[in-house]
KEDREN-201443 format. One record per residue: residue in one letter; z, x, y of N, C-alpha, C, O in turn; residue number from 1. Coordinates in steps of 0.2 Angstrom, whole numbers. Each point is the difference from the previous one (the first is absolute). Last residue first. Layout:
BEGIN
   code     npz     npx     npy    capz    capx    capy     cpz     cpx     cpy     opz     opx     opy   pos
      a       Z       X       Y       Z       X       Y       Z       X       Y       Z       X       Y   NUM
...
***
This chain:
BEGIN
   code     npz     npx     npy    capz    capx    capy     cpz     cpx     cpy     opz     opx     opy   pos
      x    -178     324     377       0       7      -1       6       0       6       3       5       2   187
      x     -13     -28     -13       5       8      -4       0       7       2       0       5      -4   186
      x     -12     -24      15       9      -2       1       2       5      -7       6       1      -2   185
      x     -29      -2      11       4       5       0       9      -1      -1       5       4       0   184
      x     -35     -13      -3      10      -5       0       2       7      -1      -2       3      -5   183
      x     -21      -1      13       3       1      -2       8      -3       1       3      -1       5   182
      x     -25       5       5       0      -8      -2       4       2      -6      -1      -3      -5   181
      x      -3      17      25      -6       1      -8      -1      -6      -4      -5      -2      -3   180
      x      21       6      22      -4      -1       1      -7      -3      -3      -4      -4       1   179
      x      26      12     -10      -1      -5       2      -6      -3       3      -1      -5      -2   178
      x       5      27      -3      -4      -3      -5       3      -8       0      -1      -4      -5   177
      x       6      19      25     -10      -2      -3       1      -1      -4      -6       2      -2   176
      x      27      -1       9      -5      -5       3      -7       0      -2      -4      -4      -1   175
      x      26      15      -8      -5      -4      -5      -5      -4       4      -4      -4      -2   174
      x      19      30       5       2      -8       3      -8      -6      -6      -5       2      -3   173
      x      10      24      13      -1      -1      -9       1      -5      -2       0      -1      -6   172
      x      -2      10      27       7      -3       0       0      -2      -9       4      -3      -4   171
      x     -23      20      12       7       1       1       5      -3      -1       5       3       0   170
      x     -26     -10      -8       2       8      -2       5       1       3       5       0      -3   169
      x      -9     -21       8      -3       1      -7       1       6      -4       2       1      -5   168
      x       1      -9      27       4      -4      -2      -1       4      -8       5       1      -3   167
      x     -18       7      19       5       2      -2       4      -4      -3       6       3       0   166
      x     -26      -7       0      -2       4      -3       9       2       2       3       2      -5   165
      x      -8     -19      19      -2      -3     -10       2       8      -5       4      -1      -5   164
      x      -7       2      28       6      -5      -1       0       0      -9       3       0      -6   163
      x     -24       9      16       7       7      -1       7      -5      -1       4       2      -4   162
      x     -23     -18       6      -1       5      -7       6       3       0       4       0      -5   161
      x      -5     -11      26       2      -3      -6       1       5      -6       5       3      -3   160
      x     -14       4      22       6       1      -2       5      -2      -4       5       2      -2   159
      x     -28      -2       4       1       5      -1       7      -1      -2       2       2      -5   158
      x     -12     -18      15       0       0      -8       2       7      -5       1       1      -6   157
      x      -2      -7      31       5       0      -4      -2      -2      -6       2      -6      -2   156
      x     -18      17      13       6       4       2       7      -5      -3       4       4      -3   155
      x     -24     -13       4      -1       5      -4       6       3      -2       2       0      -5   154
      x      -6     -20      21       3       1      -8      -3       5      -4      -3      -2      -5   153
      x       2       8      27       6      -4      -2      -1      -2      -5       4       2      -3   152
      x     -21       0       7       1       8       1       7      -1      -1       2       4      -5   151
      x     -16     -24       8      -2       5      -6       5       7      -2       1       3      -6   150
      x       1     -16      27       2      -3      -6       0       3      -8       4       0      -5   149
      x     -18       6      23       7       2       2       5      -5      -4       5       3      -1   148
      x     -29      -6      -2       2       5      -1       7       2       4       1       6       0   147
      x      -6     -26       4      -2       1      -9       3       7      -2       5       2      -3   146
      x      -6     -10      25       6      -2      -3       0       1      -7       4      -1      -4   145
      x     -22       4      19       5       6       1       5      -1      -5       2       4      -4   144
      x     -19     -20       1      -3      10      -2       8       1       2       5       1      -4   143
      x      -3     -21      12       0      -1      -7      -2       7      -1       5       3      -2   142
      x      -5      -4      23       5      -2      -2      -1       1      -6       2       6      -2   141
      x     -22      -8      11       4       7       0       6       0      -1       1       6      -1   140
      x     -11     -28       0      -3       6      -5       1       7       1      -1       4      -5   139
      x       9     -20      21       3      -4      -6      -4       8      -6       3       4      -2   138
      x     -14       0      23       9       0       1       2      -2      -8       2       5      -3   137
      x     -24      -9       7       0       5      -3       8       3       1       2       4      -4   136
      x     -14     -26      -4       5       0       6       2       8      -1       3       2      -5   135
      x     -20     -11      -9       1      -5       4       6       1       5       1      -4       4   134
      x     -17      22     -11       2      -3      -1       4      -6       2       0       0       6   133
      x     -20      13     -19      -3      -3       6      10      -4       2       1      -6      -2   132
      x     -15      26     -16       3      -5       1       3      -4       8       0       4       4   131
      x     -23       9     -13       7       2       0       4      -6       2      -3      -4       3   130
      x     -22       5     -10       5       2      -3       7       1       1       4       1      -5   129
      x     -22     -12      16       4      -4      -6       3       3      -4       4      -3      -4   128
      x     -11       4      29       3       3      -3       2      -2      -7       5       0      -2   127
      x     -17     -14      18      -1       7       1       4       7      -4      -3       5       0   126
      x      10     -28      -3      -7       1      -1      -4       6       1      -4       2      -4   125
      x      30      -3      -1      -5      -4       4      -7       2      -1      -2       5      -3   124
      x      25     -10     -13      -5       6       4      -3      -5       3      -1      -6      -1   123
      x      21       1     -16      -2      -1       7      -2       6       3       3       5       3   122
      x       5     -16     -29      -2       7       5      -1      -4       5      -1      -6      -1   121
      x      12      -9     -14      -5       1       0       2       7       6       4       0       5   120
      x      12     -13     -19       2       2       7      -7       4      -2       0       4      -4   119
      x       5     -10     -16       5      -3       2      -1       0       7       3      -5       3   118
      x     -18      13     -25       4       1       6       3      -6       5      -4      -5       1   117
      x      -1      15     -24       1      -4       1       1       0       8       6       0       3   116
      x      -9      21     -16      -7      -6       3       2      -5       2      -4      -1       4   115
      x      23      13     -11      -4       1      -4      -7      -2       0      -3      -2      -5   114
      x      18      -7      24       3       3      -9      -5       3      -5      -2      -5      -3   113
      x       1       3      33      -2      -1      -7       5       3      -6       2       6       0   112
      x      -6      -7      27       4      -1      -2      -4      -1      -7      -5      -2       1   111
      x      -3      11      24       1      -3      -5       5       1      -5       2       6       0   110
      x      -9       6      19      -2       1      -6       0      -6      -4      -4       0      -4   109
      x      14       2      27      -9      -4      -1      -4       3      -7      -6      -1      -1   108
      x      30       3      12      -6       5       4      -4      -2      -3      -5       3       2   107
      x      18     -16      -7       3      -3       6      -8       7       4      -4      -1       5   106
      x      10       1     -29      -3      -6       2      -1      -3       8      -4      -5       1   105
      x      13      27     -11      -7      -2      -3      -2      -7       2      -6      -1       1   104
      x      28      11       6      -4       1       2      -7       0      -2      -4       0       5   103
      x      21     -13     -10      -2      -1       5      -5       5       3      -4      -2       3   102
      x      11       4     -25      -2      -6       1       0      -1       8      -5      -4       1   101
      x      17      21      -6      -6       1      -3      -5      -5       0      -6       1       1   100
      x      27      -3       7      -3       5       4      -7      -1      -4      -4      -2       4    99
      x      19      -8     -17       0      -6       5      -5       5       5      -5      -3       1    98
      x      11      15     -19      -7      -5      -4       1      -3       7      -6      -1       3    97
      x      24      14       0      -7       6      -2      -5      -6       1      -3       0       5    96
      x      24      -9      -4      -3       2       6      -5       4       0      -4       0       5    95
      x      17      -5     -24      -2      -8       5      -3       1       4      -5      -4       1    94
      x      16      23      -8      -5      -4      -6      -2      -4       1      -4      -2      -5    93
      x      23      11      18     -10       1       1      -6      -1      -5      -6       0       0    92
      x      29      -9       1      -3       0       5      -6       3       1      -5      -2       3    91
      x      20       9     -21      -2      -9      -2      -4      -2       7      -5      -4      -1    90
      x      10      26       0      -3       1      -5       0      -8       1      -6      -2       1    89
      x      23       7      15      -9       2       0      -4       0      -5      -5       1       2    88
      x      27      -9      -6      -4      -3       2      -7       3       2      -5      -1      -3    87
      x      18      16     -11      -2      -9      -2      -2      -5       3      -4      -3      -3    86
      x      13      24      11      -6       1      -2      -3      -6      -4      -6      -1       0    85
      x      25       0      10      -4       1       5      -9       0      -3      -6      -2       2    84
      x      28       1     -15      -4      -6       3      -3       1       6       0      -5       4    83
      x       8      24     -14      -4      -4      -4      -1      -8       1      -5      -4      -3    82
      x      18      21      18      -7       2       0      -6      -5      -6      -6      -2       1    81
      x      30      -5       2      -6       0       6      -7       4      -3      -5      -2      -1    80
      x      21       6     -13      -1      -6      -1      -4      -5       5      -4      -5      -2    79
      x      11      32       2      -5      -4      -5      -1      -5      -1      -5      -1      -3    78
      x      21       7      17      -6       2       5      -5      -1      -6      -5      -2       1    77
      x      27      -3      -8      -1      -6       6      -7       2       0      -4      -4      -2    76
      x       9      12     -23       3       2      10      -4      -5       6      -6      -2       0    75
      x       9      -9     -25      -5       7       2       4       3       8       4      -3       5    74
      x       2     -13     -31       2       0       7      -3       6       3       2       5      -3    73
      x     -15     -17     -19       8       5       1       2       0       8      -6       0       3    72
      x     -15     -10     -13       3      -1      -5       9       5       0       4       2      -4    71
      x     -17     -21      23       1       7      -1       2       2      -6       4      -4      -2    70
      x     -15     -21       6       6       5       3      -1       8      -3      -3       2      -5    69
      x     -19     -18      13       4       2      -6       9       5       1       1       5       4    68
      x     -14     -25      13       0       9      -1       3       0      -6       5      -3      -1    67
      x     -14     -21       8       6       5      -1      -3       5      -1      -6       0      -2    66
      x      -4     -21      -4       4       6      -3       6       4       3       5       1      -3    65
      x     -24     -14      14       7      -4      -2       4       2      -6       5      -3      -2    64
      x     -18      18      14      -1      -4       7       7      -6      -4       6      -1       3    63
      x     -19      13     -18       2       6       3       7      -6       7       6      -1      -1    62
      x     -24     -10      -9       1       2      -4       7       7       1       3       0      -5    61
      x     -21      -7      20       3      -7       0       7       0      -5       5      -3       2    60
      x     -20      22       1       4       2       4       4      -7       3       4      -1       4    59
      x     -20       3     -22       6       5      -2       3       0       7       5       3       0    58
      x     -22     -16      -1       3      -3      -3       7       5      -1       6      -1      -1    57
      x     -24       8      16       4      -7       4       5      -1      -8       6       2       1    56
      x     -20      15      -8       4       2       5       4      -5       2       6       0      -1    55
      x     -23      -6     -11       4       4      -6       7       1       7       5      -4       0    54
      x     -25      -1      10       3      -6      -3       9       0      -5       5      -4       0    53
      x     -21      21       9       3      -2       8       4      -6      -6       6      -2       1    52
      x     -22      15     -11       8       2      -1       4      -5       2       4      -2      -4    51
      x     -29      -2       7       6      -2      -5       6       2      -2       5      -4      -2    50
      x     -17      12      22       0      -6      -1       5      -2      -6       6      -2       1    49
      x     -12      25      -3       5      -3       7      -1      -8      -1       4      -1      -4    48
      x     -20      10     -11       6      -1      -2       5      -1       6       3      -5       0    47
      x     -24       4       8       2      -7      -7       6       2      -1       4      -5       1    46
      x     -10      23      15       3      -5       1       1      -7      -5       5      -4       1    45
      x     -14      24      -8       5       1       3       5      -6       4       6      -2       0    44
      x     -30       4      -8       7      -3      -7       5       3       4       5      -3      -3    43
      x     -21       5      16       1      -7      -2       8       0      -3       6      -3       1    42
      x     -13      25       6       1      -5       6       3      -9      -4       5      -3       2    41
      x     -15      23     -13       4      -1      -1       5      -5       3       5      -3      -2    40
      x     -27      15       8      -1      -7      -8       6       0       2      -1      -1       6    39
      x       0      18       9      -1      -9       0      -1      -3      -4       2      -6       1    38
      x       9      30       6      -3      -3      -7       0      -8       1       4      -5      -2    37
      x       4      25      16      -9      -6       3      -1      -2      -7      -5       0      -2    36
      x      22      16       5      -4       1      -2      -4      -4       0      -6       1      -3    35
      x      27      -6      11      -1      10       1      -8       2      -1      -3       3       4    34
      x      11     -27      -9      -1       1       8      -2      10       0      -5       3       3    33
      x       7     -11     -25      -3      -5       3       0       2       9      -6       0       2    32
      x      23       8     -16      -6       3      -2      -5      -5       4      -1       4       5    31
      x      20     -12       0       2       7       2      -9       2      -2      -4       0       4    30
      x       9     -21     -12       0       3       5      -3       4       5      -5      -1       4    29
      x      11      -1     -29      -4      -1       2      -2      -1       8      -6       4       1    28
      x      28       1      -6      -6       4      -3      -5      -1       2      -2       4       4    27
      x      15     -22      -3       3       7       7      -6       3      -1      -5       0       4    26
      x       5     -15     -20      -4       0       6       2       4       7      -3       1       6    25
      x      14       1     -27      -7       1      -2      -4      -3       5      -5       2       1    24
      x      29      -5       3      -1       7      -1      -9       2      -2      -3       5       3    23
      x       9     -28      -3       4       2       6      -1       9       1      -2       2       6    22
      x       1     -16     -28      -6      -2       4      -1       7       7      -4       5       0    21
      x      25      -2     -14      -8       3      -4      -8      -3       5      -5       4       2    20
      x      27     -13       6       0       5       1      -6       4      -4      -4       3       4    19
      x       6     -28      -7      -2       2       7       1       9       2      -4       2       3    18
      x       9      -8     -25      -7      -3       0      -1       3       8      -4       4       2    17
      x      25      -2     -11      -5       4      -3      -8       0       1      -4       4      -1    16
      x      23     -21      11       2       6       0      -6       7      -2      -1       4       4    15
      x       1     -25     -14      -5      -1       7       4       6       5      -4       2       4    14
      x      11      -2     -26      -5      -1       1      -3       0       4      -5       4       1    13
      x      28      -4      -2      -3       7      -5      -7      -3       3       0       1       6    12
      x      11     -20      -3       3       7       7      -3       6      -1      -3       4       5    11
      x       0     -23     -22      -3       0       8      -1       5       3      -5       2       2    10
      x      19      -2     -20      -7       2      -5      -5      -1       8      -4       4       2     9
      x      30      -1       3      -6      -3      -3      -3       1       0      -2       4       5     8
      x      23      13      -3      -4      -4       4      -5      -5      -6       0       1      -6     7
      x      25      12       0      -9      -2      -2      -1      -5       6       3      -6       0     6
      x      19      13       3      -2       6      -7      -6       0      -2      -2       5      -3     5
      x      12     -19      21      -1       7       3      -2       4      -5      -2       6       2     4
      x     -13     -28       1       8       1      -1       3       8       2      -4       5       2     3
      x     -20     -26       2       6       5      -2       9       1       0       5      -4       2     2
      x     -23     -15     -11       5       2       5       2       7      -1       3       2      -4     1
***
């Protein structure tokens, strides 16, 4: 359970996991569309897939948790700004892999964990190499919504970190090394 001096061993974790995943496939990404790096394509989505799972639990988790309380009383417009930033960052991390999964399966790439494929490609005869899609509406949705989703949780990941970064250096406050999975109730 958390608490307001130490979060749990939970909250630290899938907390760490979905952001380190969450951020490394921003990345990969980014590099990946700028640059035609198609091997990357797969593993790019296996891990999206299995995140997606990591993600539903932490946001099941989050959802009957509760927000961590505050480690000190912050100005109104910090305290909004930071549950604003907390839902988008827990909204779109549901929304990155849900887009992304629509757009590969609905535009006819298909679905697979690591070979295992789950949602077989769709080409046509005349064409077997390009992807063929089953609703190209539903499949331009999911591309736009990936990448504009993508872009937004870039941006507040960003803002997360700077959140983090001044709690840290400037309110000299203990939120990140609560975060860290540290019992703070002596500082």
């Amino acid at each position: 359970m958390d608490q307001q001096q130490r979060l749990s061993k939970i909250s630290v974790a899938l907390h760490w996991i979905v952001a380190l995943a969450m951020i490394s496939l921003c990345a990969v990404g980014l590099v990946m569309t700028e640059n035609e790096v198609w091997f990357l394509y797969p593993i790019h989505k296996s891990i999206g897939i299995l995140i997606f799972a990591v993600i539903i639990v932490r946001v099941v988790w989050r959802l009957c948790q509760g927000w961590p309380q505050t480690i000190r009383k912050y100005a109104q417009y910090e305290q909004i700004l930071a549950k604003l930033v907390h839902w988008v960052l827990l909204i779109s991390t549901v929304l990155m892999p849900v887009s992304g999964i629509l757009m590969s399966g609905v535009g006819g790439h298909g679905i697979a964990i690591f070979g295992w494929e789950l949602l077989a490609p769709h080409h046509s005869s005349a064409t077997p190499d390009q992807a063929l899609p089953y609703n190209e509406f539903w499949a331009g949705v999911g591309e736009s919504g990936h990448t504009i989703i993508g872009y937004v949780l870039i941006a507040t990941i960003v803002l997360h970190v700077a959140g983090a970064l001044k709690h840290h250096v400037i309110d000299r406050d203990a939120t990140l090394k609560r975060m860290l999975g540290q019992n703070i109730s002596g500082q």
